[in-house]
Backbone bond lengths (Angstrom), bond angles and torsions (degrees), N, CA, C in turn:
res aa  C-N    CA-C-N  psi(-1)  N-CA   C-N-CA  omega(-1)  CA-C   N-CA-C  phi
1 X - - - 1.451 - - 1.521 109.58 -
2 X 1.513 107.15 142.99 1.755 95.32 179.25 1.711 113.02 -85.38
3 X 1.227 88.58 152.57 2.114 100.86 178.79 1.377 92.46 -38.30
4 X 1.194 102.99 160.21 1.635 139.24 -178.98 1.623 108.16 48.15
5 X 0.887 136.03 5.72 1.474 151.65 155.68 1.819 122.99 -45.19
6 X 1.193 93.63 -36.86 1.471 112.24 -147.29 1.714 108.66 -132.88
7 X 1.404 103.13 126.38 1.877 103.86 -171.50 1.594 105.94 -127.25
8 X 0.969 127.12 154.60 1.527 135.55 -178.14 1.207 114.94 -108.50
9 X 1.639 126.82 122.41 1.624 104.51 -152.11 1.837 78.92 -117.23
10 X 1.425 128.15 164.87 1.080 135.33 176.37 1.766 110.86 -140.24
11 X 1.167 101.89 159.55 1.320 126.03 166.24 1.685 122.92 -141.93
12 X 0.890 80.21 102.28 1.996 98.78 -166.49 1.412 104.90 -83.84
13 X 1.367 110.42 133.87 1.384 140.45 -168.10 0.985 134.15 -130.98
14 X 1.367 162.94 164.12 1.361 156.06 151.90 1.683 117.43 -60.51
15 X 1.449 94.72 -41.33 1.625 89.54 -176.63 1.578 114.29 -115.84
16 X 1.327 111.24 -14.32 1.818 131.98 179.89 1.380 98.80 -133.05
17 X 1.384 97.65 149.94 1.591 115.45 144.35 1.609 108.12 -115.73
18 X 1.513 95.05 145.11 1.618 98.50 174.86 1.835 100.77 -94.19
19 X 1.416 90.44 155.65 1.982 90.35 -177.91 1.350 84.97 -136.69
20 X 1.649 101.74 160.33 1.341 119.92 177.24 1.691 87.87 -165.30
21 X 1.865 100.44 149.50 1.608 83.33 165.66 1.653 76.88 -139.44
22 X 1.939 84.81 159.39 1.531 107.86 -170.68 1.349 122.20 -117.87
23 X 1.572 134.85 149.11 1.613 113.38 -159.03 1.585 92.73 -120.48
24 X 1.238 128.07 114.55 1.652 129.17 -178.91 1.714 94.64 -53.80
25 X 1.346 145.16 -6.03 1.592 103.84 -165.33 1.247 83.38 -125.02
26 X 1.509 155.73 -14.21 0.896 115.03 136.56 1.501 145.89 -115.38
27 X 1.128 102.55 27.20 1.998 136.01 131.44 2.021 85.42 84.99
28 X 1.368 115.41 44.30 1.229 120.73 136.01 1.237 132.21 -111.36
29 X 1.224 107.82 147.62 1.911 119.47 175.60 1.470 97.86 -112.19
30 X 1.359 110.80 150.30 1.016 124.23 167.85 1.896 132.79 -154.00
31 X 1.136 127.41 105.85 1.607 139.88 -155.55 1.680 106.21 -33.59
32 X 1.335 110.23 126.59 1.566 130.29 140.63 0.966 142.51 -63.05
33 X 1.338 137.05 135.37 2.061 110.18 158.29 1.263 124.02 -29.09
34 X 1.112 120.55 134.11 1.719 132.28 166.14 1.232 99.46 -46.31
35 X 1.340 103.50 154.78 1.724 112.43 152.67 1.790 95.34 -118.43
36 X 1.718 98.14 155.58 1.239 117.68 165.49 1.668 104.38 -76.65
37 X 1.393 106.15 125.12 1.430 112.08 164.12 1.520 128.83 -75.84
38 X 1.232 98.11 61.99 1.631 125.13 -173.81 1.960 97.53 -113.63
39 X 1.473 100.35 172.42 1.869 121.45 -163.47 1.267 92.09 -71.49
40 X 1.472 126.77 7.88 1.807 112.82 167.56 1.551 110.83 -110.83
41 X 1.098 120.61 -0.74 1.403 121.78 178.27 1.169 133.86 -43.25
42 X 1.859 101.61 -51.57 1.562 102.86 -171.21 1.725 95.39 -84.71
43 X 1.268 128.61 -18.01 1.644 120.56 172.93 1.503 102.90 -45.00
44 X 1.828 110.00 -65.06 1.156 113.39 174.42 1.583 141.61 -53.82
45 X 1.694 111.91 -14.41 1.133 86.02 172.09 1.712 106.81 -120.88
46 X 1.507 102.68 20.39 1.440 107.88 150.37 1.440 133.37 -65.45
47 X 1.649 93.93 -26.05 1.613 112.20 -175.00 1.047 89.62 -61.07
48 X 1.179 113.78 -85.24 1.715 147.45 167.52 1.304 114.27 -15.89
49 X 1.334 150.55 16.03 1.543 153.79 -140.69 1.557 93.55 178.86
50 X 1.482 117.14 -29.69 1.759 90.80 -171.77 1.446 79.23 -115.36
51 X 0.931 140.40 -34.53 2.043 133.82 169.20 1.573 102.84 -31.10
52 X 1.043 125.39 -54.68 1.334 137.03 -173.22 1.714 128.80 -107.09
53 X 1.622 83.27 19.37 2.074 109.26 171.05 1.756 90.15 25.02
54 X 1.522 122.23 63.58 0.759 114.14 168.34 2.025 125.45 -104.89
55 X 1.500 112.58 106.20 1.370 111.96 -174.29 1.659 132.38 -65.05
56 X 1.780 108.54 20.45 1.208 90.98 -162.12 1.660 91.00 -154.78
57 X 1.465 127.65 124.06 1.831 110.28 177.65 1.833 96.63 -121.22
58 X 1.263 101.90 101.71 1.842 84.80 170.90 1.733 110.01 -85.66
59 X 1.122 103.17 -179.13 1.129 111.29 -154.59 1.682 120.84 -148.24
60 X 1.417 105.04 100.79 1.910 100.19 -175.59 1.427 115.29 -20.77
61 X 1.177 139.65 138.02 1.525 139.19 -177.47 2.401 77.32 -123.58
62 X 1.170 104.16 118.22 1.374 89.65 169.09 1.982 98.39 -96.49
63 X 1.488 100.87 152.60 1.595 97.70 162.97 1.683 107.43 -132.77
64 X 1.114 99.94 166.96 1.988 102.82 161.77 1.096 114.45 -88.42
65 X 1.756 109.75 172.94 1.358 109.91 -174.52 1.779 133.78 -54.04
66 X 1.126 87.13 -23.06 1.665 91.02 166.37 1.413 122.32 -94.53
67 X 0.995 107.87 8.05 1.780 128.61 173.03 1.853 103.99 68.33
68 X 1.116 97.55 61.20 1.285 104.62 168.67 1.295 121.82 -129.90
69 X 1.383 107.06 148.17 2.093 95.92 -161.28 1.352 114.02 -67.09
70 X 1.478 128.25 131.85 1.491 129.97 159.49 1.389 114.33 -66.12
71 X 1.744 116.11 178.90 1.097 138.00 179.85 1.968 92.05 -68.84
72 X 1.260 126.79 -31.98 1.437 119.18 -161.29 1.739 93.43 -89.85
73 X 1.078 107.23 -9.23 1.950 118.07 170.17 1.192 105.11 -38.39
74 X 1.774 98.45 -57.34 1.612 117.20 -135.22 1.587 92.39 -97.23
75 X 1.705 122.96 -13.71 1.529 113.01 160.61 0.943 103.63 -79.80
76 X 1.422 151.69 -24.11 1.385 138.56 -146.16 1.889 88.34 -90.61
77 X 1.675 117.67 -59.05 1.613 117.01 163.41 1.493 125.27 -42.85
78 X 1.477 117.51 -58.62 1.831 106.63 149.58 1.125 94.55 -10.92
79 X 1.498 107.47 -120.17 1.358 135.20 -168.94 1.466 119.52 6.68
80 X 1.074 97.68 -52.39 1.865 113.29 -156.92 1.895 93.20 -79.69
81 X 1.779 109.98 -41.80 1.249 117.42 174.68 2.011 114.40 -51.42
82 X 1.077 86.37 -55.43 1.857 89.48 175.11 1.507 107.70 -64.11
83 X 1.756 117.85 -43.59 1.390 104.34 -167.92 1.932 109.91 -52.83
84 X 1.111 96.38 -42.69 1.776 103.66 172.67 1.365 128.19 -41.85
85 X 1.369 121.87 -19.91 1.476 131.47 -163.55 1.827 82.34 -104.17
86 X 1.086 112.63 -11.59 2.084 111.10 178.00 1.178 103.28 -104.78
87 X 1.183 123.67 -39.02 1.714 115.74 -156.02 1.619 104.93 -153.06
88 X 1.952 95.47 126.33 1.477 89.22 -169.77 1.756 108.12 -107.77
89 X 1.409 112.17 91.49 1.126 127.62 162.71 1.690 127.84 -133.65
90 X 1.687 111.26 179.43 1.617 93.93 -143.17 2.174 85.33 -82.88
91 X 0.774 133.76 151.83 1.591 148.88 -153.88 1.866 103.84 -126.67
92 X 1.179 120.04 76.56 1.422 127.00 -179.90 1.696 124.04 -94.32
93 X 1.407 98.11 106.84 2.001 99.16 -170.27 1.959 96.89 -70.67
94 X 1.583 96.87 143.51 1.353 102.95 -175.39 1.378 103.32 -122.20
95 X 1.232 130.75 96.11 2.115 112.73 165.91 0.982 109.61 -20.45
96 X 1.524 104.84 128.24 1.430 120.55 -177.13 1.691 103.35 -102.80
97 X 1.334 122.24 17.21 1.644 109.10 -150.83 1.640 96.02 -64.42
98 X 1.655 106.76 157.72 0.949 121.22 -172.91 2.102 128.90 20.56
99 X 1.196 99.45 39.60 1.323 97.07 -168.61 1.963 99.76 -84.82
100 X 1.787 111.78 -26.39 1.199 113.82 -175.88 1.985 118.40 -70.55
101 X 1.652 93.99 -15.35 1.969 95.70 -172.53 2.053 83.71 -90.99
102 X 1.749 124.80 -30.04 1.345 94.28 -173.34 1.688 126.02 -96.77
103 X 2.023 91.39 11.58 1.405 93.89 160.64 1.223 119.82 -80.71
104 X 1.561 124.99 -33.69 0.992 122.73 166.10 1.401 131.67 -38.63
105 X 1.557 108.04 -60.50 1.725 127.27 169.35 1.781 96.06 -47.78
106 X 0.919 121.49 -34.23 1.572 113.30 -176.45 1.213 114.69 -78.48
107 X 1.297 119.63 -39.03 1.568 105.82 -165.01 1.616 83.47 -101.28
108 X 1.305 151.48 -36.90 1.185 114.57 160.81 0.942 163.66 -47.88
109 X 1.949 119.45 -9.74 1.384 158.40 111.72 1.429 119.77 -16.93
110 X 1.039 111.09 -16.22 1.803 117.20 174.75 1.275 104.33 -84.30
111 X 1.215 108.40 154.04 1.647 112.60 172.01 1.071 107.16 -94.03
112 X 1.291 151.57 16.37 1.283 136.68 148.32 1.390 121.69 -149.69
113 X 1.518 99.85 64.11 0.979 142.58 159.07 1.552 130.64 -63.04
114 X 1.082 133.87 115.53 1.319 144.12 -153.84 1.840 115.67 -135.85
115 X 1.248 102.97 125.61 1.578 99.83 174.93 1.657 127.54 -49.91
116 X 1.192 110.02 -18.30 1.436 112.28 169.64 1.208 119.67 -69.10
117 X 1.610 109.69 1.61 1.542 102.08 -164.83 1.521 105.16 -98.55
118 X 1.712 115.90 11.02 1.536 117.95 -166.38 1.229 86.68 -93.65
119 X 1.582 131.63 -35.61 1.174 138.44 -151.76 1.868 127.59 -99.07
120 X 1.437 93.39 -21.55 1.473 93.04 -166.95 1.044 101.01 -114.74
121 X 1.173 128.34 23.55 2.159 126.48 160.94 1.269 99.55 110.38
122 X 1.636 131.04 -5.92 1.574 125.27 179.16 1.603 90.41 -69.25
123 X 0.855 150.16 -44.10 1.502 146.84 -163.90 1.765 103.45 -68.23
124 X 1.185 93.97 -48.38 1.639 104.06 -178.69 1.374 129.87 -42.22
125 X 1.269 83.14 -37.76 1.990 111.38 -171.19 1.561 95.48 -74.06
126 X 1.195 92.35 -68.82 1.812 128.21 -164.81 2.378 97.69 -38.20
127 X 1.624 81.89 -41.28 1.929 84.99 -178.90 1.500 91.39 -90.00
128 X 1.379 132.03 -15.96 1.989 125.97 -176.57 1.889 81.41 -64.00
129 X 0.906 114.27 -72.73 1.362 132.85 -140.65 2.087 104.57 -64.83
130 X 1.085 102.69 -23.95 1.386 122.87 173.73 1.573 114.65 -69.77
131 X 1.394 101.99 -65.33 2.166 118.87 138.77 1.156 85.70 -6.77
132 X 1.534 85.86 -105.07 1.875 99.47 -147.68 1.630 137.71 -26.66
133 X 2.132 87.04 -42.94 1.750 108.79 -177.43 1.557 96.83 -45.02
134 X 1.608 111.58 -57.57 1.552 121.26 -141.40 1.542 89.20 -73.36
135 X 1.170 122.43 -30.42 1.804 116.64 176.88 1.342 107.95 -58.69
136 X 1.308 128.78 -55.65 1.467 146.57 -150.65 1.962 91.49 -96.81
137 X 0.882 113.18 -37.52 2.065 90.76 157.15 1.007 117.64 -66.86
138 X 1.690 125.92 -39.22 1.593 109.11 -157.53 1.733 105.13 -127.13
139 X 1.489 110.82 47.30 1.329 121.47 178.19 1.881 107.24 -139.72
140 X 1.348 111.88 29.76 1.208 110.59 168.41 1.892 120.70 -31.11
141 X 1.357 109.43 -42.74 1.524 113.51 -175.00 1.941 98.86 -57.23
142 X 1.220 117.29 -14.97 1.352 127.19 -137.60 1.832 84.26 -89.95
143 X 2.147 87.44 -72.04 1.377 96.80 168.80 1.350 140.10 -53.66
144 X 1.535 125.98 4.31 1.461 106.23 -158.70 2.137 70.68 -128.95
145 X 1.380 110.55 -11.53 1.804 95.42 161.72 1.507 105.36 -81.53
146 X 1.089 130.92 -21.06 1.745 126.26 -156.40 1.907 71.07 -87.60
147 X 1.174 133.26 -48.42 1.695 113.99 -155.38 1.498 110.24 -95.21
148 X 1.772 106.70 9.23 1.636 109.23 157.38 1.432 95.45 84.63
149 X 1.760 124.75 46.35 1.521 109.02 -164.25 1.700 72.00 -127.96
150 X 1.278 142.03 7.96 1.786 127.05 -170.79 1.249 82.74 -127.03
């Protein structure tokens, strides 16, 4: 895929990150393997970010019901703060509200669908990749700089 084409959507976790990567031209995302949110992560999704000359990683912003930032806010900003000291691209927080109950409804909608999939990072991805979509619909200014049109 060519540079600036291509965005890395995340969902930051304590014990997983969900990955998904997303293509601005034709403005789908779609889920990766998890990574364990362990001291190899940001190697991995540095790999993973210049493999796929990708210019753009958004990033779950979780909030509460009154849309105010939680304590899991301020890991999801961590996070994004360290990812920067690995990888120099532009780093965009996306509201994540409820994207984790309609990954669920999604991958339970599959026909072969399996309870392991709440548990072992298929969910993770499945809400990364949900991220990303809702970035890549409602960031046109985003897409028409990634295709060199601003």
């Amino acid at each position: 895929m060519n540079r600036g084409r291509v965005a890395i959507g995340l969902d930051v976790g304590n014990a997983r990150i969900g990955v998904a990567r997303g293509d601005f031209e034709v403005c789908l995302a779609s889920p990766l393997p998890m990574l364990p949110n362990d001291a190899a992560v940001f190697e991995k999704l540095t790999k993973l970010a210049q493999e796929d000359h990708a210019s753009v990683v958004v990033i779950g912003l979780p909030r509460n019901a009154t849309g105010q930032e939680t304590a899991q806010s301020q890991l999801s900003r961590d996070f994004a703060a360290e990812l920067t000291k690995h990888l120099d691209v532009k780093i965009h927080f996306q509201d994540e509200s409820l994207t984790s109950v309609l990954a669920e409804k999604n991958l339970r909608a599959r026909k072969n669908f399996q309870e392991k999939y709440l548990r072992d990072g298929t969910l993770d991805s499945e809400a990364a990749a949900l991220i990303l979509q809702d970035f890549l619909d409602n960031n046109s200014d985003e897409k028409e700089a990634q295709n060199g049109n601003s």
